[in-house]
C-alpha positions as CSV (number, residue, x, y, z in Angstrom):
1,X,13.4,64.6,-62.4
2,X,10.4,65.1,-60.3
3,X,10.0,63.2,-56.6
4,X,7.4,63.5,-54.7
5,X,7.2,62.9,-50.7
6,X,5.0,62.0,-48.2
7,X,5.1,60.6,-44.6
8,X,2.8,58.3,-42.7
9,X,2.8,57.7,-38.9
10,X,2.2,61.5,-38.0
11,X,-0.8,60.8,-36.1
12,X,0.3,57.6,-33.9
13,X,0.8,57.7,-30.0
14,X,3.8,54.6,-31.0
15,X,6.5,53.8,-33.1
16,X,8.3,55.9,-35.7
17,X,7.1,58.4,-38.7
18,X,8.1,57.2,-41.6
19,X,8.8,59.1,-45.0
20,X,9.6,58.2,-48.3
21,X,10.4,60.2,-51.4
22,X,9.7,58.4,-55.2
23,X,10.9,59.4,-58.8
24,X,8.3,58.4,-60.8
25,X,8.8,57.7,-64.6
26,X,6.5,60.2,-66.2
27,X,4.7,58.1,-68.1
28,X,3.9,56.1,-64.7
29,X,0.2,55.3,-63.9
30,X,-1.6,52.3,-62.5
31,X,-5.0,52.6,-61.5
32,X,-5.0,52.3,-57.8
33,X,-2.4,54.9,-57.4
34,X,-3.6,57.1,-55.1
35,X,-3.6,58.4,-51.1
36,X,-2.7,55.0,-49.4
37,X,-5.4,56.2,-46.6
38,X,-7.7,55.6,-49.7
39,X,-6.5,52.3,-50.6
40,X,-7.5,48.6,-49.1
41,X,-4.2,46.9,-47.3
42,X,-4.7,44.4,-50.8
43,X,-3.9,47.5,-53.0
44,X,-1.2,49.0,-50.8
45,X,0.7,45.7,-51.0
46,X,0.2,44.7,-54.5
47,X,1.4,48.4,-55.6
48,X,4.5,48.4,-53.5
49,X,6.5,46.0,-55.7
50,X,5.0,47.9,-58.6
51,X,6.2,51.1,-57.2
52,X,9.8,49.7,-56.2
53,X,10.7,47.8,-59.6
54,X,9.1,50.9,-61.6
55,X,10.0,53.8,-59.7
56,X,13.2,55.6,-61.2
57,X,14.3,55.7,-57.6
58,X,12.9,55.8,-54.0
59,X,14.0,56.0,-50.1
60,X,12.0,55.1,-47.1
61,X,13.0,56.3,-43.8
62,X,11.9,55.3,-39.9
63,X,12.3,58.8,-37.7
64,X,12.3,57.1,-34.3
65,X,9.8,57.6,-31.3
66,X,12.7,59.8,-29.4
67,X,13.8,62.0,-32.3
68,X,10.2,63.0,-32.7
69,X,10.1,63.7,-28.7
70,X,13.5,65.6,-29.7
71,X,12.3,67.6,-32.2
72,X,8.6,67.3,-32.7
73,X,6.3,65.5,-34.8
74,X,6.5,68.2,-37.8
75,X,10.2,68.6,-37.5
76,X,10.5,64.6,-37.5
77,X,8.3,64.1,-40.6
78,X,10.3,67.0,-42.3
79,X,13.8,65.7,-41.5
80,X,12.3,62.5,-42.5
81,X,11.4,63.3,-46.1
82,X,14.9,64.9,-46.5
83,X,16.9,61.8,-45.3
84,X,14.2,59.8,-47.6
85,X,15.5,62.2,-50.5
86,X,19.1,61.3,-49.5
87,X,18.7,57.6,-50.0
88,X,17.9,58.6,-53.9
89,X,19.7,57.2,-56.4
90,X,19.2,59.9,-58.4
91,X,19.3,64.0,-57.3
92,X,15.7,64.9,-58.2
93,X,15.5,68.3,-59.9
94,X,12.0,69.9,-58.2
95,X,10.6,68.5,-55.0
96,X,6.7,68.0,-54.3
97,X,5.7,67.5,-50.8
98,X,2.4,66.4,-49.8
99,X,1.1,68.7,-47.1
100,X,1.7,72.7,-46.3
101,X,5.3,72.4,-44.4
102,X,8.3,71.6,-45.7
103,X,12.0,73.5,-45.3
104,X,14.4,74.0,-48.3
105,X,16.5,70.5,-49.3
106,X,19.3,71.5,-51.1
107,X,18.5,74.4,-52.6
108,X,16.2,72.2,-54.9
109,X,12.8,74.3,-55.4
110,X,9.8,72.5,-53.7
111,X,6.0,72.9,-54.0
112,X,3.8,71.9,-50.9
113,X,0.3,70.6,-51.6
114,X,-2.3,70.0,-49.7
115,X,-3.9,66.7,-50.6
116,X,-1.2,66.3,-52.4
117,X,-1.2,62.4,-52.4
118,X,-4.7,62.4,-54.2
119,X,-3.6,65.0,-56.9
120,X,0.2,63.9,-58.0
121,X,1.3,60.3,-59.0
122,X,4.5,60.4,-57.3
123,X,3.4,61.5,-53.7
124,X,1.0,59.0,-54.0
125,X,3.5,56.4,-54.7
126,X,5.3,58.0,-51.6
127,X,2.2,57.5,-49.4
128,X,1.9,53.9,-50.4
129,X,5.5,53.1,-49.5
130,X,5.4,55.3,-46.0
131,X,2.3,53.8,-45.4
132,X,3.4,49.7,-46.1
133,X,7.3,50.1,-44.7
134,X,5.7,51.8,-42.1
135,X,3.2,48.9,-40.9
136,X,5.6,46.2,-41.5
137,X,7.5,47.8,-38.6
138,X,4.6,47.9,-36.6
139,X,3.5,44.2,-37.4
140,X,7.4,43.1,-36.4
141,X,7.2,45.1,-32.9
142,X,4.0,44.0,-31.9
143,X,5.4,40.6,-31.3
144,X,7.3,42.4,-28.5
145,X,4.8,43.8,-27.5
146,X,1.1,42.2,-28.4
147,X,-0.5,43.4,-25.3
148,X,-1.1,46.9,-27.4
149,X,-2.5,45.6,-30.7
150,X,0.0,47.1,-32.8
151,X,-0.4,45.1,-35.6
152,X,-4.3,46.0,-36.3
153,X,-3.7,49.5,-34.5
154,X,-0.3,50.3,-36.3
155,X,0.2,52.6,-33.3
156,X,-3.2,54.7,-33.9
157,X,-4.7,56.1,-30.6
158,X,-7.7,53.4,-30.6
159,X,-10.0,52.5,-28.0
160,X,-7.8,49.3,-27.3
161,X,-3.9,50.7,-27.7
162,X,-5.1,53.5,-24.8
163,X,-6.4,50.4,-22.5
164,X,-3.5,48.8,-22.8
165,X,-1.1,51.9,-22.6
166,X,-3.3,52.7,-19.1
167,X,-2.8,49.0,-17.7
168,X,0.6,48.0,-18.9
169,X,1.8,51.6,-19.2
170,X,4.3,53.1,-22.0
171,X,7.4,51.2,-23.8
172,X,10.0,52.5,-25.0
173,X,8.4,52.5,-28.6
174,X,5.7,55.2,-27.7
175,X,6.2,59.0,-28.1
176,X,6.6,60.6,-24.6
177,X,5.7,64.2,-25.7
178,X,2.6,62.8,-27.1
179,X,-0.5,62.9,-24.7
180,X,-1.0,59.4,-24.3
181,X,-3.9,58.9,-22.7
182,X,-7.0,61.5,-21.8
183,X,-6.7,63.5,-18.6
184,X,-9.4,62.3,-16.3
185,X,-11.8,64.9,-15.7
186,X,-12.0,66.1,-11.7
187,X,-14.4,67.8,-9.4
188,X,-13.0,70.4,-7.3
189,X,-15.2,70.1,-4.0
């Protein structure tokens, strides 16, 4: 019982990183399956049912703005993919994280790869449900909030989100350790 992990969200000035972990049945494959960075939002969403109803068992988990402003951005995505391997139904028996960080879970023995989600079925799967839980929260908040384009930015630094953050200011969705806007550059005279 191999699961693979994966988190999306790392790179976002708002909302949560989110991390799921996926037992794959090893004779698994579809196609698409790969990095969900590489897939179209029509692939993402047709494979997430797929994923769900054939997976052997998953867990998606939201690490909130202000446990990442707790603990960091890297310590949030790794306490992430361990609560994401708590919500398995089943106790996976080796532990493939995508990326080159990841702490002991249980004394289960783990393998960090770069790239990881482009190379292994089951991280892949893991990216595609981080990536789609993750953007559904986005989609919901932006209706509190539509003044920051969440649901096209997802919480990306864009052009737009960093307008509205510098006319509206912060919420308390966005990451307060995070820098969110660009320091103005200044003469000294």
């Amino acid at each position: 019982m191999e699961c693979g992990t994966d988190e999306a969200g790392r790179g976002c000035l708002a909302g949560p990183v989110t991390a799921a972990a996926v037992i794959l049945p090893v004779d698994f494959s579809h196609e698409w399956l790969d990095d969900s960075k590489k897939l179209s939002l029509k692939q993402r969403l047709t494979l997430k049912p797929i994923i769900e109803k054939e997976a052997i068992a998953y867990g998606v988990v939201h690490i909130a703005p202000s446990k990442i402003d707790e603990i960091n951005i890297l310590n949030a995505s790794i306490l992430g993919m361990h609560k994401a391997i708590d919500k398995l139904k089943v106790i996976p028996e080796f532990i493939l994280v995508d990326g080159n960080k990841f702490k002991p879970y249980n004394a289960i023995e783990h393998f960090c790869v770069v790239k990881g989600d482009s190379k292994f079925m089951n991280i892949a799967a893991a990216s595609v449900l981080a990536k789609t839980y993750r953007d559904e929260l986005m989609e919901k908040l932006h209706e509190d909030y539509p003044e920051y384009d969440w649901i096209n930015n997802k919480g990306y630094p864009t052009k737009k989100h960093r307008e509205a953050i510098k006319k509206f200011g912060q919420t308390d969705i966005h990451r307060q350790s995070f820098k969110l806007l660009p320091e103005q550059l200044k003469f000294d005279f």
